[in-house]
C-alpha positions as CSV (number, residue, x, y, z in Angstrom):
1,X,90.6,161.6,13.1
2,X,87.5,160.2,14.4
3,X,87.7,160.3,18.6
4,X,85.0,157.7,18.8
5,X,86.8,154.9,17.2
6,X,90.3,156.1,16.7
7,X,91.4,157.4,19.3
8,X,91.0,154.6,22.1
9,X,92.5,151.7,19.7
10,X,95.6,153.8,19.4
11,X,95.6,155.0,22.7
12,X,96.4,151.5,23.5
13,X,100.1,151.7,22.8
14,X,100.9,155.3,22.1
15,X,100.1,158.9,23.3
16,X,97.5,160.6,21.4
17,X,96.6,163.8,20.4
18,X,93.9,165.1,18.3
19,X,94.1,168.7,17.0
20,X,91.5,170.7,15.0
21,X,93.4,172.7,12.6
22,X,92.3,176.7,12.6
23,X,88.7,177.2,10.8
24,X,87.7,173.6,11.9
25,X,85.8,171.8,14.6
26,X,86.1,173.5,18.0
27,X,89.3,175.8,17.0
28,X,89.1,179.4,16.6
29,X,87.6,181.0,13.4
30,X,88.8,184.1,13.4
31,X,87.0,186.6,11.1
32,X,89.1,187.8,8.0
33,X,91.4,185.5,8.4
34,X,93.4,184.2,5.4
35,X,94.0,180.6,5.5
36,X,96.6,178.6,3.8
37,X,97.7,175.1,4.1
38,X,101.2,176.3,5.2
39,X,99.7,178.1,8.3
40,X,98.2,175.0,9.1
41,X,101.3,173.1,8.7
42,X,103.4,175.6,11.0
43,X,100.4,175.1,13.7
44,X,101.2,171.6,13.6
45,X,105.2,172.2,14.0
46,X,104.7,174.7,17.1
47,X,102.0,172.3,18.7
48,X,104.9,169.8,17.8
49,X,107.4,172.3,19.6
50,X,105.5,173.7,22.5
51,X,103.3,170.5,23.5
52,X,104.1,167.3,22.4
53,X,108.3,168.0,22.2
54,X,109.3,164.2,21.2
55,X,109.5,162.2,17.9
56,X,105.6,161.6,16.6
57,X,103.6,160.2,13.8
58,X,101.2,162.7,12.4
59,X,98.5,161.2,10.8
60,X,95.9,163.3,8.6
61,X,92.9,162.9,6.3
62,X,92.4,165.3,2.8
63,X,93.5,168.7,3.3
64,X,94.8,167.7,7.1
65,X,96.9,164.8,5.3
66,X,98.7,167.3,3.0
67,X,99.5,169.8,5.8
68,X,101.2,166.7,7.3
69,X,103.0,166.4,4.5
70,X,104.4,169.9,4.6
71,X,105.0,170.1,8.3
72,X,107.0,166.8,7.9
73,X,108.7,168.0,4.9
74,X,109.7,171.7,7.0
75,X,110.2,169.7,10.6
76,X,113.4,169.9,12.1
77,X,115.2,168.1,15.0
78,X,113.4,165.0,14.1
79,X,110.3,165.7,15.4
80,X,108.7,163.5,12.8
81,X,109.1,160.3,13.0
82,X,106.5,159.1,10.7
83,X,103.8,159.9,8.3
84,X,100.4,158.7,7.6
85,X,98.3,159.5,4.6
86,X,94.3,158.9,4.6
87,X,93.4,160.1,0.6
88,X,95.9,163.1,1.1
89,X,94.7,165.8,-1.0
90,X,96.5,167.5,-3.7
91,X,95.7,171.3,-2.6
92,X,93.4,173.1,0.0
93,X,91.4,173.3,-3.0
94,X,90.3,171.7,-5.8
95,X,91.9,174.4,-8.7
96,X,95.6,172.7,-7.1
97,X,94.5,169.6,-9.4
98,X,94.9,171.8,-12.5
99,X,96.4,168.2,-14.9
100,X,93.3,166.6,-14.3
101,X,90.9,166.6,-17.0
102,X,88.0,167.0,-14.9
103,X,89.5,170.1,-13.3
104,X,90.3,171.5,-16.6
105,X,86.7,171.0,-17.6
106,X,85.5,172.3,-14.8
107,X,88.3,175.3,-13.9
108,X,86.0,178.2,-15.5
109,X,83.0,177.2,-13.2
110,X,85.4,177.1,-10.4
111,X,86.5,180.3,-10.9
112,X,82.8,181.5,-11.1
113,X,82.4,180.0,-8.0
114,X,84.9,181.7,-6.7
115,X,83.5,185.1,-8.0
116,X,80.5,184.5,-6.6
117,X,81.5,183.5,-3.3
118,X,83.4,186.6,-2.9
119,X,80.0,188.7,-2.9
120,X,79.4,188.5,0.5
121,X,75.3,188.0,0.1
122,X,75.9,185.2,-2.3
123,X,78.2,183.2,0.0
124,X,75.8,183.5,3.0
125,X,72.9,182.4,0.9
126,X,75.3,179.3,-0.2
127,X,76.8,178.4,2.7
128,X,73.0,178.9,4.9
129,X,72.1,175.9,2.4
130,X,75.5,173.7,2.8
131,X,75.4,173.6,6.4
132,X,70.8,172.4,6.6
133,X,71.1,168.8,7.9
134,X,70.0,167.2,4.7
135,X,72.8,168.6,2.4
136,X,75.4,167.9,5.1
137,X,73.8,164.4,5.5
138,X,73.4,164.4,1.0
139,X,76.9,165.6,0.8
140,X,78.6,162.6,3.5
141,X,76.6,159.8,1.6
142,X,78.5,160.7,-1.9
143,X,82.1,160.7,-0.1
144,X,81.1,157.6,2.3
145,X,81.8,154.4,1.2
146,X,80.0,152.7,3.8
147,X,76.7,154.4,4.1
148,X,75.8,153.2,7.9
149,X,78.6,155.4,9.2
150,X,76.6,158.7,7.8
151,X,74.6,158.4,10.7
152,X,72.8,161.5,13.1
153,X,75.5,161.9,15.7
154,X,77.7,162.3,12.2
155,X,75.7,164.8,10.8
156,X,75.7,167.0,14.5
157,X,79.4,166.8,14.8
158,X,79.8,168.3,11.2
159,X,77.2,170.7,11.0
160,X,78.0,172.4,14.8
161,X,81.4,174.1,14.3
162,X,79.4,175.2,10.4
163,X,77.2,177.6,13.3
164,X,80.4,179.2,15.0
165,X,80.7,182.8,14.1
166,X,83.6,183.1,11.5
167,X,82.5,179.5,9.7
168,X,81.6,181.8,6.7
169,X,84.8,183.6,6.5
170,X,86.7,180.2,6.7
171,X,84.4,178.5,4.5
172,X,85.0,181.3,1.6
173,X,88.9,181.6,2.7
174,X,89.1,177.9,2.3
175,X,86.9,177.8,-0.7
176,X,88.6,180.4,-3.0
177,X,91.9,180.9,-1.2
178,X,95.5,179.8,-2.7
179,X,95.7,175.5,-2.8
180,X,99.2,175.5,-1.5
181,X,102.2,173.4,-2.2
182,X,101.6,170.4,-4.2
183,X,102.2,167.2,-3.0
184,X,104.3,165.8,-5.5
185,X,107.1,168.1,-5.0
186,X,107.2,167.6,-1.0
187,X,107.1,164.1,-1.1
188,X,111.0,163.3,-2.3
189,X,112.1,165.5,0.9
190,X,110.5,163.2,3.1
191,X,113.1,160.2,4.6
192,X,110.6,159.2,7.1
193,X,108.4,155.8,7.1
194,X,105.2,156.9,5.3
195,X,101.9,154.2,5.3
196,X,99.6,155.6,2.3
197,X,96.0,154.2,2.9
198,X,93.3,154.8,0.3
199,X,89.9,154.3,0.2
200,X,88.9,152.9,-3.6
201,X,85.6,154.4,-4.1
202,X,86.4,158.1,-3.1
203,X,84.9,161.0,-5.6
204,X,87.2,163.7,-4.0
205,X,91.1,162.0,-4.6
206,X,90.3,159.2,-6.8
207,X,92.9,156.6,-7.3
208,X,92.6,157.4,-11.0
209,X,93.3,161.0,-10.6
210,X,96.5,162.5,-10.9
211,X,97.4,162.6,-6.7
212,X,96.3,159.4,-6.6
213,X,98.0,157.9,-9.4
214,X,101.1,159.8,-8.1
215,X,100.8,158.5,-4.3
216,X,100.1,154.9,-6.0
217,X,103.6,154.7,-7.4
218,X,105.9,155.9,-4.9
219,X,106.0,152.5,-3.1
220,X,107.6,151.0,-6.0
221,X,110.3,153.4,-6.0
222,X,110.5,154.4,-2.4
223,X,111.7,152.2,0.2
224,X,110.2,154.3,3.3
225,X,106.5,154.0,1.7
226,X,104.3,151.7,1.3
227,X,100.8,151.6,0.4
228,X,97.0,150.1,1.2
229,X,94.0,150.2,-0.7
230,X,90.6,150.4,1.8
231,X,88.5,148.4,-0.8
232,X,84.6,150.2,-1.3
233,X,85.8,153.0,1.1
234,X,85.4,156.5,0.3
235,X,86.9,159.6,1.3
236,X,87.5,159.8,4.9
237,X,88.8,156.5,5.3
238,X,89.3,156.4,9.6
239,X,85.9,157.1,10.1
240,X,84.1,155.0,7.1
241,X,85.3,151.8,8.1
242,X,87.8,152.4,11.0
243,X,88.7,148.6,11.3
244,X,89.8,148.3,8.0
245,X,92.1,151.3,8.9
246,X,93.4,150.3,12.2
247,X,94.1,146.4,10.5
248,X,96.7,148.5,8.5
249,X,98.4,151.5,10.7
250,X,98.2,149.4,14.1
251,X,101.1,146.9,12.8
252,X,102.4,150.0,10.8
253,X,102.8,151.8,14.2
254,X,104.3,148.6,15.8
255,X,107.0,148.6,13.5
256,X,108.2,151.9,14.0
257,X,108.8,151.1,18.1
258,X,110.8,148.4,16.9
């Protein structure tokens, strides 16, 4: 999540921590190394086990949403006691997302991609291009709702852990690697109070797409869930418009100490 604006309203009432999962931010980025989102879900259980060692709420956006998910749905001795979703995504990838028909359209192409980005040359030449300031900045302002958030400072925090040595090999890993369970068949294993909050206007996990159509019913058939759409908010929810966000989890979270 967002340290600027997140961190100090919930620091308020609870302990925070903020982890960058393997291949991301300041964490390592080891070279070769084949990431899944189950190693990041068993980083989350150990940091669980070996640091924080009480009861806690994990709370993740996209991909770090749906290793939530499966640490929650593996976590033992009730180290979980809560869940929330910012537009959780339905694989580390997008060729998880096989039933919808934009992914079938576009699953060959993927699989090009995929090709391609195994050559070595090719995926340097790529991913020189994907990490220049303007695509970074292009690429924020089609998954932002609110377009004042995209600003410098945004760009910068992005674009410096795309320079680490081993940013290639995660980007590729990440980029052609396995997606990982799916969310609709960890979600009935979780008993824990789960708050779903979806921005309305993202182009990643649309609300008409098949993860979010699936994450838009469970409320109505799952006591422990409910469910908030972030209205013209895109895909990274806690850091597009923040306020809307903490209006929903900080009386979410209040309940839960009760």
């Amino acid at each position: 999540m967002s340290s600027q604006w997140n961190i100090p309203t919930l620091a308020q009432t609870r302990t925070v921590y903020a982890i960058d999962l393997l291949g991301f931010g300041a964490s390592d980025k080891p070279i070769g190394y084949a990431y899944t989102m189950e190693a990041w879900a068993q980083l989350i259980l150990d940091f669980l086990g070996e640091i924080v060692q009480k009861p806690t709420v994990l709370i993740g956006n996209s991909v770090g949403s749906l290793a939530c998910v499966i640490a929650a749905a593996e976590a033992q001795n009730s180290l979980v006691e809560g869940l929330v979703l910012l537009n959780c995504s339905g694989g580390m990838n997008n060729k998880a997302i096989v039933d919808d028909w934009r992914i079938k359209l576009l699953f060959p192409l993927l699989l090009f991609i995929d090709f391609l980005l195994k050559q070595k040359g090719i995926a340097s030449f790529i991913f020189e291009r994907v990490r220049q300031r303007e695509s970074l900045r292009n690429i924020l302002l089609s998954v932002y709702g609110n377009k004042d958030s995209v600003d410098e400072d945004l760009v910068e925090i992005i674009r410096e852990p795309a320079l680490d040595e081993g940013a290639l090999d995660a980007f590729v890993s990440i980029v052609t690697g396995p997606p990982g369970p799916n969310p609709v068949q960890l979600m009935p294993k979780i008993k824990v109070p789960v708050l779903i909050l979806w921005g309305d206007d993202d182009p990643f996990t649309p609300l008409d797409g098949p993860v979010g159509k699936y994450f838009s019913s469970l409320p109505s058939k799952v006591p422990n869930i409910s469910l908030s759409v972030l209205q013209g908010v895109g895909h990274c929810p806690h850091d597009d418009r923040p306020n809307l966000v903490h209006e929903k989890l900080v009386p979410w979270l209040a309940t839960l100490s009760t």
